[in-house]
C-alpha atoms as an extended CHARMM CRD file, in Angstrom:
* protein
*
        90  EXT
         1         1  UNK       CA            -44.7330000000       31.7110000000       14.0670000000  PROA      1               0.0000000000
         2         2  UNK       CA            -41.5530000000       33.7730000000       13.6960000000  PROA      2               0.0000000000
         3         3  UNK       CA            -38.8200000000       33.7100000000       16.0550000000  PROA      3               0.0000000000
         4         4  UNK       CA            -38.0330000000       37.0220000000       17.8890000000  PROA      4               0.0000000000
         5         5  UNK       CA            -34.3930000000       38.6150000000       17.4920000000  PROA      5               0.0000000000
         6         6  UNK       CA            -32.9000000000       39.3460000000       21.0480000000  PROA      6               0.0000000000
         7         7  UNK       CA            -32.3850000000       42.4800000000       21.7740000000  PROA      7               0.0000000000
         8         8  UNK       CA            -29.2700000000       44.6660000000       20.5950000000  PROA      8               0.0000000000
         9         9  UNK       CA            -27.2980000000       45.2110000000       24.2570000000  PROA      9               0.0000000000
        10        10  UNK       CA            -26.5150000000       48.9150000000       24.6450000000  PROA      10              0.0000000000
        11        11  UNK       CA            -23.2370000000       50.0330000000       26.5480000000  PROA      11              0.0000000000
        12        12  UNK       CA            -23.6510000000       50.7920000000       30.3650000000  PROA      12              0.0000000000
        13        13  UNK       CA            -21.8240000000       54.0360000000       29.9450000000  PROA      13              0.0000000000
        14        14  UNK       CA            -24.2250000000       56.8960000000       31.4550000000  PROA      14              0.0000000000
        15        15  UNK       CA            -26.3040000000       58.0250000000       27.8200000000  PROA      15              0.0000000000
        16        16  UNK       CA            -24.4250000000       55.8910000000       25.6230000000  PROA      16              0.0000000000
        17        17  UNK       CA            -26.5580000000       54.0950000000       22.4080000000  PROA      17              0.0000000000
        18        18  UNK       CA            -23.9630000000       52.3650000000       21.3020000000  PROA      18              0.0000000000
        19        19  UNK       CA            -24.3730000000       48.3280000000       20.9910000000  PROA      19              0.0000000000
        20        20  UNK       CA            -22.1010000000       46.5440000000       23.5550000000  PROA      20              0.0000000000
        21        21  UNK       CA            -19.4630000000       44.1080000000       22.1910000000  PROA      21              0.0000000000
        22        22  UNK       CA            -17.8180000000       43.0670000000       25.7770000000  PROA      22              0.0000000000
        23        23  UNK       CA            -18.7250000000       42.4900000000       29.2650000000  PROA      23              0.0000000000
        24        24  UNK       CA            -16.3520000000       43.5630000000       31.8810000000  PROA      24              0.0000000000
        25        25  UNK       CA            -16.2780000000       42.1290000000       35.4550000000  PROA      25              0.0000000000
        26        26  UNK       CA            -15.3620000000       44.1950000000       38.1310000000  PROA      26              0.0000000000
        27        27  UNK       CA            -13.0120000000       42.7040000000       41.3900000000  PROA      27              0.0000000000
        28        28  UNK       CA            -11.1930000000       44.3450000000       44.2240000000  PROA      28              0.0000000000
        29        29  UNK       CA            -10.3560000000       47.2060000000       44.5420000000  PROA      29              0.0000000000
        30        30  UNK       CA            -13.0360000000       48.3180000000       42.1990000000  PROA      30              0.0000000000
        31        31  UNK       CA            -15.2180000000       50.1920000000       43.7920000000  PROA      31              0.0000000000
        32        32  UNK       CA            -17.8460000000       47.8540000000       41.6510000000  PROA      32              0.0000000000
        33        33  UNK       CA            -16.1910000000       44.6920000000       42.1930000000  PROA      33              0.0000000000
        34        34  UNK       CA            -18.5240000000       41.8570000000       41.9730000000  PROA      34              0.0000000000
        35        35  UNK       CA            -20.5210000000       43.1220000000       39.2930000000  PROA      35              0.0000000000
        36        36  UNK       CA            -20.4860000000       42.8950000000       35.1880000000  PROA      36              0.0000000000
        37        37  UNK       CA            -21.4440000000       45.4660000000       33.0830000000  PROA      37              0.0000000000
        38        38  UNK       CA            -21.8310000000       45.6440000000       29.0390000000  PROA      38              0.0000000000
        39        39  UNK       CA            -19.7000000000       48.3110000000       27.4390000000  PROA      39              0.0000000000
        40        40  UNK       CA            -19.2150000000       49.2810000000       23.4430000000  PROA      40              0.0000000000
        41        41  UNK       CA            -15.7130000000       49.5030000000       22.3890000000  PROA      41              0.0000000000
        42        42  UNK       CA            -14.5270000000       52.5710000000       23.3600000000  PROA      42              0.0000000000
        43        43  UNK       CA            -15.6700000000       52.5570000000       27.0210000000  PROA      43              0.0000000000
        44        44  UNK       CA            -14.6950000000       48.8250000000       27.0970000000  PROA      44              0.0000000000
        45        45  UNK       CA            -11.0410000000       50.1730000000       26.4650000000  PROA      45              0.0000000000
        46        46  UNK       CA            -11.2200000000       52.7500000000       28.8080000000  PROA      46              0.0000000000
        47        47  UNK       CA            -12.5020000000       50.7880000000       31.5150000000  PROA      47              0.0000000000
        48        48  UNK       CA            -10.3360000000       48.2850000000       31.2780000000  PROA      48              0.0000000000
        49        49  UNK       CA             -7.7940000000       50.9650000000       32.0130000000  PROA      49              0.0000000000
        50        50  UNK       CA             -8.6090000000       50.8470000000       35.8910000000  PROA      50              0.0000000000
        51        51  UNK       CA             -7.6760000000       48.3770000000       38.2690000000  PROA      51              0.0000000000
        52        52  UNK       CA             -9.4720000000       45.0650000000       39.1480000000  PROA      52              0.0000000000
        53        53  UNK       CA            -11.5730000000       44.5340000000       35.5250000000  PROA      53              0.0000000000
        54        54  UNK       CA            -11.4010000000       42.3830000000       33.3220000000  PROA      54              0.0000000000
        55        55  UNK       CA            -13.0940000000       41.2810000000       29.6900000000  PROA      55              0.0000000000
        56        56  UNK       CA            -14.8750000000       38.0000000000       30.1190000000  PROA      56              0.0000000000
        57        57  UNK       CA            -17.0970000000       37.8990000000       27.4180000000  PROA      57              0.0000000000
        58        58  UNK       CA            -17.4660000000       39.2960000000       24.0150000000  PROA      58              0.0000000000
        59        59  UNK       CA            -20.7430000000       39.6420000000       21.1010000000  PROA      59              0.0000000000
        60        60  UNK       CA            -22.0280000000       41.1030000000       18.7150000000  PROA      60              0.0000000000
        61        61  UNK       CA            -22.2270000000       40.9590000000       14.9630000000  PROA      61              0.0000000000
        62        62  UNK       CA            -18.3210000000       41.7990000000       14.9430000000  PROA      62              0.0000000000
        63        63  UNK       CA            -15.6220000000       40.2290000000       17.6580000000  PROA      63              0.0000000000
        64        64  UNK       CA            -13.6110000000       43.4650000000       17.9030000000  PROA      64              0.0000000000
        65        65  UNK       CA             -9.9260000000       43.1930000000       19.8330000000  PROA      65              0.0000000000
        66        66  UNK       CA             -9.6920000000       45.5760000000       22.4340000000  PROA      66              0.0000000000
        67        67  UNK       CA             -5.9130000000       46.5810000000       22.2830000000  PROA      67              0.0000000000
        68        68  UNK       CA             -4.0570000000       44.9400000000       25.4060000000  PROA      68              0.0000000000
        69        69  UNK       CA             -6.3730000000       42.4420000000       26.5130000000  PROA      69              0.0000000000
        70        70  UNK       CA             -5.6740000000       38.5310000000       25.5280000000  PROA      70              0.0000000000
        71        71  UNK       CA             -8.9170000000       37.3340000000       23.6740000000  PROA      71              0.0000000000
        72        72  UNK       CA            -11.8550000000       36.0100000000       26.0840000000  PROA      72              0.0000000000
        73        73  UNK       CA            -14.0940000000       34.5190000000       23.2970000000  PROA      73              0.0000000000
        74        74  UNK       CA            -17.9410000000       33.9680000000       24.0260000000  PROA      74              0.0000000000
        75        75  UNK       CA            -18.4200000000       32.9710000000       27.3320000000  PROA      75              0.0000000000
        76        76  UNK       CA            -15.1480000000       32.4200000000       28.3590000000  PROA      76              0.0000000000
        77        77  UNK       CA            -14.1100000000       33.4830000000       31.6460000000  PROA      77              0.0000000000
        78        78  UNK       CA            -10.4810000000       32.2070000000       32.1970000000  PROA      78              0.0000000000
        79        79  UNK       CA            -11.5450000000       30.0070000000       35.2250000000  PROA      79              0.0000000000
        80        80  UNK       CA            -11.4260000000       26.1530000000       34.6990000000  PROA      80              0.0000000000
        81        81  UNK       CA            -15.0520000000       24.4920000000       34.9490000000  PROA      81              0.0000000000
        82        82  UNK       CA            -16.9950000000       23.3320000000       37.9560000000  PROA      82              0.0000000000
        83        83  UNK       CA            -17.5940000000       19.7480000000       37.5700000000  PROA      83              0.0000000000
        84        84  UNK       CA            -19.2450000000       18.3290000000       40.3650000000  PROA      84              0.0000000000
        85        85  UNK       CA            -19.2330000000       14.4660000000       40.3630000000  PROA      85              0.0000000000
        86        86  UNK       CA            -20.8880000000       11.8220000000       42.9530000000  PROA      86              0.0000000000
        87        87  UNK       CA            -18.0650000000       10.6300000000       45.1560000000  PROA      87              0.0000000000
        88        88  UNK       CA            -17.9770000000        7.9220000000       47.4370000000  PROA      88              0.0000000000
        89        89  UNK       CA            -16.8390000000        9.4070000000       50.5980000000  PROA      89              0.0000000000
        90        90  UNK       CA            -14.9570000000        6.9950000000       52.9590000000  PROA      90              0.0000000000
């Protein structure tokens, strides 16, 4: 049994067949805020251009650096982690 290769993620931009290499999350006052999209290089850079986005994850076969932005490596977000833990509450 062979293991299946995921699929190549194409850029969001309208027609666009180009892979993806970042995800960009949208916040106010985006008109999209509170969603992520998956954009190739060159849209990546010029969405990043508006207001209220920002990279928080990059992949692909090459980590390109998208001029301007501080590197978000895989999966990073910039937030510290949840950690819930059991308390005793008193």
């Amino acid at each position: 049994m062979r293991a299946r290769k995921a699929p190549v993620r194409r850029c969001s931009w309208h027609d666009c067949a180009k892979p993806a290499v970042a995800r960009v999350r949208f916040e106010l006052p985006n008109l999209l805020a509170g969603s992520e999209r998956d954009y190739c290089q060159p849209h990546a850079e010029l969405v990043r251009q508006g207001k209220g986005t920002r990279v928080v994850r990059r992949f692909g076969p090459r980590q390109l650096a998208l001029p301007g932005v501080p590197d978000a490596g895989a999966g990073a977000t910039g937030r510290p982690g949840r950690t819930r833990r059991k308390g005793v509450i008193g």
